[in-house]
N, CA, C and O of each residue as an XYZ file, in Angstrom:
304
protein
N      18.696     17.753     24.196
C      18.339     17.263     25.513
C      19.517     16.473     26.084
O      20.195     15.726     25.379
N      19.703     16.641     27.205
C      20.873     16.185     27.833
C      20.424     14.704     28.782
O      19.634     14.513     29.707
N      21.188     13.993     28.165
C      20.946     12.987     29.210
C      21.890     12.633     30.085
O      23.104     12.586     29.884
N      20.950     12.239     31.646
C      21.218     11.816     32.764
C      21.796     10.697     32.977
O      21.391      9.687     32.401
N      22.656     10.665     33.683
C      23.724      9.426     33.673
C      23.908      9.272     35.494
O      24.388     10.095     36.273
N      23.393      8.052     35.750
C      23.554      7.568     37.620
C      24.664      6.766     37.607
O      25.014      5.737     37.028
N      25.331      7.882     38.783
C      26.894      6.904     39.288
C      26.923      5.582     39.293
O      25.913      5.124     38.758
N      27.709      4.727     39.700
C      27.635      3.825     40.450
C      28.101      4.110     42.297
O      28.674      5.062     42.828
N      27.549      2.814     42.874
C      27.865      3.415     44.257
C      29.256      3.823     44.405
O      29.608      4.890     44.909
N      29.805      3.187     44.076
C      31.875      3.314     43.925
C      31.422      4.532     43.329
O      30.619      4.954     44.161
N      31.451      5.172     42.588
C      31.690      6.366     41.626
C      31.330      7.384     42.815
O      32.134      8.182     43.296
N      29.887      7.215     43.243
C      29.554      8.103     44.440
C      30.165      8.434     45.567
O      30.367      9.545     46.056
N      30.587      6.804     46.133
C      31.063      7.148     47.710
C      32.532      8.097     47.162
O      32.731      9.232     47.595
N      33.372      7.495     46.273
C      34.392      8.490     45.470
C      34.366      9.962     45.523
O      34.988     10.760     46.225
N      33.542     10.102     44.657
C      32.772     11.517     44.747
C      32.640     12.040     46.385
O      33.361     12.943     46.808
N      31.788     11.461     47.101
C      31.448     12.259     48.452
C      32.777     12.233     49.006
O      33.020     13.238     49.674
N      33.761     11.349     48.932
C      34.492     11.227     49.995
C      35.958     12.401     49.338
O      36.890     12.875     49.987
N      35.621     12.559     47.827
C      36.774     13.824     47.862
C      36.062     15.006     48.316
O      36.650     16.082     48.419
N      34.726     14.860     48.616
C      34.116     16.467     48.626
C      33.961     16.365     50.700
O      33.774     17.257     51.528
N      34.070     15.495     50.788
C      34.284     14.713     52.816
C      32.569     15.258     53.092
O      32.321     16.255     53.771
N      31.817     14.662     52.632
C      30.159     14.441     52.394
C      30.277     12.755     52.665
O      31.112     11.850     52.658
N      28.909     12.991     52.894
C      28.301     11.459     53.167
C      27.830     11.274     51.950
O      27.585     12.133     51.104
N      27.689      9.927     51.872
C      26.798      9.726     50.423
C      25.114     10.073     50.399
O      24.297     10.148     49.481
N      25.022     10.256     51.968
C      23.330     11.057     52.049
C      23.216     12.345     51.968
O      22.166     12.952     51.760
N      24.505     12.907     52.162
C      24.388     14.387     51.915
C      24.926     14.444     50.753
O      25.494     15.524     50.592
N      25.023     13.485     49.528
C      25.428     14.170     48.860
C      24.543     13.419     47.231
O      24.859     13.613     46.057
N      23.546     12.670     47.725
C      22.418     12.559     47.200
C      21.183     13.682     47.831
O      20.147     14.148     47.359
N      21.509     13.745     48.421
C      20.128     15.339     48.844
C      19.581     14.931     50.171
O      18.758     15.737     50.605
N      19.776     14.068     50.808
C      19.159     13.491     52.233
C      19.632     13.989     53.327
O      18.931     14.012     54.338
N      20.500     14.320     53.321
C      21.837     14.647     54.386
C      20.871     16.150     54.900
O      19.950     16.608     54.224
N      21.259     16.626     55.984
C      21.242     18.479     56.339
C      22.329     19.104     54.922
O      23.165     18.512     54.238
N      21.849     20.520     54.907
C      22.389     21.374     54.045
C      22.934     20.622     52.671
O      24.080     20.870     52.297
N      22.240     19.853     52.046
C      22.187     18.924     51.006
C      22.602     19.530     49.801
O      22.902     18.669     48.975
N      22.722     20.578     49.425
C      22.803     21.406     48.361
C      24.497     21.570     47.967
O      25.382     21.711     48.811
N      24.681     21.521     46.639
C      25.563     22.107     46.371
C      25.252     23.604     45.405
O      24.140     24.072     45.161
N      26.935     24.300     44.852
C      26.454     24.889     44.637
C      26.353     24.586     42.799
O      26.582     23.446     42.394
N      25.950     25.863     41.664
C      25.743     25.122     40.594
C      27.007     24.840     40.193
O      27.148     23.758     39.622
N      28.011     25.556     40.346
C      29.401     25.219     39.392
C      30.163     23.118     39.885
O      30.752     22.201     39.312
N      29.579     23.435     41.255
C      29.914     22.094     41.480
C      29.080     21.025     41.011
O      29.509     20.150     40.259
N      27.969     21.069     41.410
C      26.939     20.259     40.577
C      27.410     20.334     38.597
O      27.339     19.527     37.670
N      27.680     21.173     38.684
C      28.006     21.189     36.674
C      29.372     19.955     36.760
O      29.532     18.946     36.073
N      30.256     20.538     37.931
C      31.494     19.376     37.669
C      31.403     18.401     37.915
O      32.183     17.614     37.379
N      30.249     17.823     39.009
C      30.219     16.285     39.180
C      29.507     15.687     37.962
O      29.558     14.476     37.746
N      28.733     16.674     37.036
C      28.362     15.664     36.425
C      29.569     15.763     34.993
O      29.705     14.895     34.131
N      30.061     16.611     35.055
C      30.802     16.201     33.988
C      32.275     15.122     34.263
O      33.004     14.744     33.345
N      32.471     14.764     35.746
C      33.359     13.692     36.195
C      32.587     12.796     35.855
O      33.263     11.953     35.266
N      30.912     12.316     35.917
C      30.104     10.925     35.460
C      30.872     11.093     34.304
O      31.747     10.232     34.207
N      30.835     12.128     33.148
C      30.940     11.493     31.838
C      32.035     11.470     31.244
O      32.094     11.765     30.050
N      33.308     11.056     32.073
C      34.338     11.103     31.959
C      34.552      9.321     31.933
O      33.866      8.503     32.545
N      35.510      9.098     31.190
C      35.938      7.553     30.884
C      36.597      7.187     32.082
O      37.273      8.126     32.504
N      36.657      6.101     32.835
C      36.732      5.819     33.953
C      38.821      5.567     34.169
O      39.311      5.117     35.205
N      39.553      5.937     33.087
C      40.626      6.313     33.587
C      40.954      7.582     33.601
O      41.973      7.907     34.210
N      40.257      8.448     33.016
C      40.121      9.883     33.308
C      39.537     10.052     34.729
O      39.759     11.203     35.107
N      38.978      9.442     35.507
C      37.860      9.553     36.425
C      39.390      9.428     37.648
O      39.972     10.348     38.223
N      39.637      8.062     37.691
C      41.068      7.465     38.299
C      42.179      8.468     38.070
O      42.892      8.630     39.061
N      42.398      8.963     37.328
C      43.398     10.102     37.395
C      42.962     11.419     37.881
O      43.864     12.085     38.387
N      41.349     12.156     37.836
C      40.982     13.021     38.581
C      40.970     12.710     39.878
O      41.499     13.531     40.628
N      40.440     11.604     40.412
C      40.521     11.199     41.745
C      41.989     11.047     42.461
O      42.200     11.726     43.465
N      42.909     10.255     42.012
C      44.099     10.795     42.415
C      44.565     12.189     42.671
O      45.370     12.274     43.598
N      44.262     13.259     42.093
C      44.424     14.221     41.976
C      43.844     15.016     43.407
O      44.382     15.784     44.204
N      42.507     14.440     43.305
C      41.738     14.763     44.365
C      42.171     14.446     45.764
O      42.409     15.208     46.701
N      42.195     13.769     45.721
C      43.174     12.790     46.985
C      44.453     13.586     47.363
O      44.787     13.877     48.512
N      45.061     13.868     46.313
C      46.148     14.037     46.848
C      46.122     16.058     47.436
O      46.744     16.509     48.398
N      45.301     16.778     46.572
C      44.966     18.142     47.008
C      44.646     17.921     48.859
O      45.235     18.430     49.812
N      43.476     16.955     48.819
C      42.848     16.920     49.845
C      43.956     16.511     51.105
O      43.972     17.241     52.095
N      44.817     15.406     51.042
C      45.713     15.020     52.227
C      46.510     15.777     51.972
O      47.165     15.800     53.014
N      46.987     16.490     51.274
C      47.836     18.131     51.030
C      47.011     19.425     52.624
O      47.429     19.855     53.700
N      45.996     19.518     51.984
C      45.122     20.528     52.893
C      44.011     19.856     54.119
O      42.981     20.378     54.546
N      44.576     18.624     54.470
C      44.366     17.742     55.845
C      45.450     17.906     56.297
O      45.287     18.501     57.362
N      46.771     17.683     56.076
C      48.063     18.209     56.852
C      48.627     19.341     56.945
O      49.641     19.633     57.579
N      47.601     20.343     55.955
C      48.542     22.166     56.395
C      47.381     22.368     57.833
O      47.792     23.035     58.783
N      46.020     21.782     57.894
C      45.381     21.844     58.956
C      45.717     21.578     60.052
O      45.576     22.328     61.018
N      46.204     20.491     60.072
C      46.800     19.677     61.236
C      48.099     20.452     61.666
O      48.185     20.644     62.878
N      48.955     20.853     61.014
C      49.718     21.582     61.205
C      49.423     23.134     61.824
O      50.244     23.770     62.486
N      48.278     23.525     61.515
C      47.990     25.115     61.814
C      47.675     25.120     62.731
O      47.662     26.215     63.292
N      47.171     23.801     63.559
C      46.382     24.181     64.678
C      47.252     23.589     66.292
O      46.739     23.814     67.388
C-alpha cells in the first residue's frame, strides 16, 4: 500500500507555478482540473523526493520554462 504524502503550500504553489496552474487548478477546483496520469505519477514522485533534490528539479524547471517564455516572446 502506498502511502500518501500532502505538499506543503511552498511545495504546491512551486509545483503549480512550474506547470503555470493556479494552486486551485491544480488541487482539482480550478476549470479543466485534471491532469494527465504520467504527470500526476511525476508530481507525486517530486513529493517524495528530499527537498534538495526537489530545489535542484525546480531550478531545472525554471529554467526550461523562462527558456520556452522567451522562444515565445520571440515568435510572435
Amino acid at each position: 500500500m502506498k502511502r500518501r504524502v500532502m505538499p506543503s503550500v511552498e511545495t504546491a504553489k512551486k509545483i503549480a507555478d512550474a506547470f503555470s496552474v493556479s494552486l486551485d487548478y491544480l488541487v482539482g477546483e480550478g476549470q479543466n482540473s485534471t491532469f494527465d496520469k504520467k504527470t500526476v505519477e511525476r508530481l507525486q514522485e517530486i513529493e517524495s523526493m528530499k527537498p534538495d533534490a526537489k530545489q535542484s528539479l525546480f531550478s531545472i524547471i525554471d529554467s526550461v520554462i523562462r527558456d520556452y517564455k522567451t522562444q515565445q516572446a520571440y515568435a510572435h
